[in-house]
N, C-alpha and C positions, 0 to 999 in steps of 0.2 A: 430420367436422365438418359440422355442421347447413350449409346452403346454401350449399358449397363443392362440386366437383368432386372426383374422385379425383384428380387430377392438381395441384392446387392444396391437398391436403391436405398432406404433408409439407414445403414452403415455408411452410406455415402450423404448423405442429410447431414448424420452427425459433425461427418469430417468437413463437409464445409461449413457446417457452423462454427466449426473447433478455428479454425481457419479464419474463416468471421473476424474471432473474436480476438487471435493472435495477429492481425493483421492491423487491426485498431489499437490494441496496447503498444505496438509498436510505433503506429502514428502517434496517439499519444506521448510516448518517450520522445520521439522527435523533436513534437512542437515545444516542449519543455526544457530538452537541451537546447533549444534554440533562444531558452527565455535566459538558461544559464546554469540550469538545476538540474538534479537528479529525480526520480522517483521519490525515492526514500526522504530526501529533502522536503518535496511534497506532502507528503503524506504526515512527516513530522510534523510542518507546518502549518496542517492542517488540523492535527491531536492537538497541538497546544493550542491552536485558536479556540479550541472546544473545550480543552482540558488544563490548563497550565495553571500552575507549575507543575513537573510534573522531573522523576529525577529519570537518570539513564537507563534504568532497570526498567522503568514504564516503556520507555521509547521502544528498550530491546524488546522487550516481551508482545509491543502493539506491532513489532515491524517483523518478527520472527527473525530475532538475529541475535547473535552473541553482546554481552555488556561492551568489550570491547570493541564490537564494528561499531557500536552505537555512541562509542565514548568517541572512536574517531570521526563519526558525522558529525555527529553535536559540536566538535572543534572546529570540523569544515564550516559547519553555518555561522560558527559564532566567528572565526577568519570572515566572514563574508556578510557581517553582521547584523544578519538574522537573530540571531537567538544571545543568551549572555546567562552566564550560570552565576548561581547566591547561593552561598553556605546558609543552612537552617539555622535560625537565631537557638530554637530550642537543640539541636543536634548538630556541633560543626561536622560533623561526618556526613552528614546527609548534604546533596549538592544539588541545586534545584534548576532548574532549567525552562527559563522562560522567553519567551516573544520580545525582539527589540519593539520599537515604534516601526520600524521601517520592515523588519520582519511578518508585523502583524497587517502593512498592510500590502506587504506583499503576497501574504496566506487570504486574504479577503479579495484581491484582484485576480490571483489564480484562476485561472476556470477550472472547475473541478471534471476531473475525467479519470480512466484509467481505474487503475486501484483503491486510488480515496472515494473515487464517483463507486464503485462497487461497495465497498465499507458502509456508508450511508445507504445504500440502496437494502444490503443485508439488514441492517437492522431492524428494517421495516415489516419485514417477514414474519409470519407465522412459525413457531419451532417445529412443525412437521415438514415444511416447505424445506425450511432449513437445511432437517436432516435427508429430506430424499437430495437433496443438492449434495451435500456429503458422501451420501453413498456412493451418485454417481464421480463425483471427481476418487474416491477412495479405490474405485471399479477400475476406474483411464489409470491412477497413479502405477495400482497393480498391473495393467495389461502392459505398461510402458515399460514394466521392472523398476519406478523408480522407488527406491528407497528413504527412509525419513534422512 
């Protein structure tokens, strides 16, 4: 790197990767508001194409977020009539949450990028691969001071 040290080159690799990669999640969120949606819309969209029915507690826990942010996405998509919730024939307490027609085929014309494109990409992974990817983000969370 032009007017950097040897020694200061590979810490500076990382951060433009870091950069990289923050700069395409952000293109990504772009192209996607621009489709009309959120992320989190996305990604739901794309677990129940995979996984549905599925109830809010799934959502919250696949999206890392509270029952409640998840109980108000889930309203936002079904407002926008993506998605539409059914009480469990065997449990009316349990509320299930599945894909309109028009939902699902909006989850299938998606291009997949971002976070959902990361998700499938992970899975594919070997569990040691995994975990050195772990450590390092666990390494940045720490150096950044951020907290859970």
């Amino acid at each position: 790197m032009v007017g950097y040290d040897d020694e200061q080159a590979p810490a500076l690799e990382v951060i433009g990767r870091l950069l990289r990669l923050y700069r395409y999640f952000r293109r990504y969120s772009r192209e996607i508001h621009r489709a009309g949606l959120r992320g989190r819309e996305v990604a739901t969209l794309r677990y129940l194409l995979e996984s549905e029915p599925l109830t809010i507690g799934q959502i919250a826990e696949y999206l890392f977020i509270s029952a409640s942010t998840a109980s108000e996405l889930v309203s936002r998509m079904e407002d926008a009539g993506h998605v539409a919730r059914r009480r469990s024939k065997r449990d009316c307490r349990v509320v299930y949450v599945e894909l309109t027609p028009g939902g699902r085929q909006l989850a299938e014309e998606m291009p997949l990028g971002g976070i959902p494109l990361l998700r499938e990409k992970l899975k594919a992974l070997p569990a040691e691969r995994l975990e050195a990817y772990d450590r390092c983000f666990s390494d940045l969370l720490e150096y950044m001071e951020i907290g859970d």
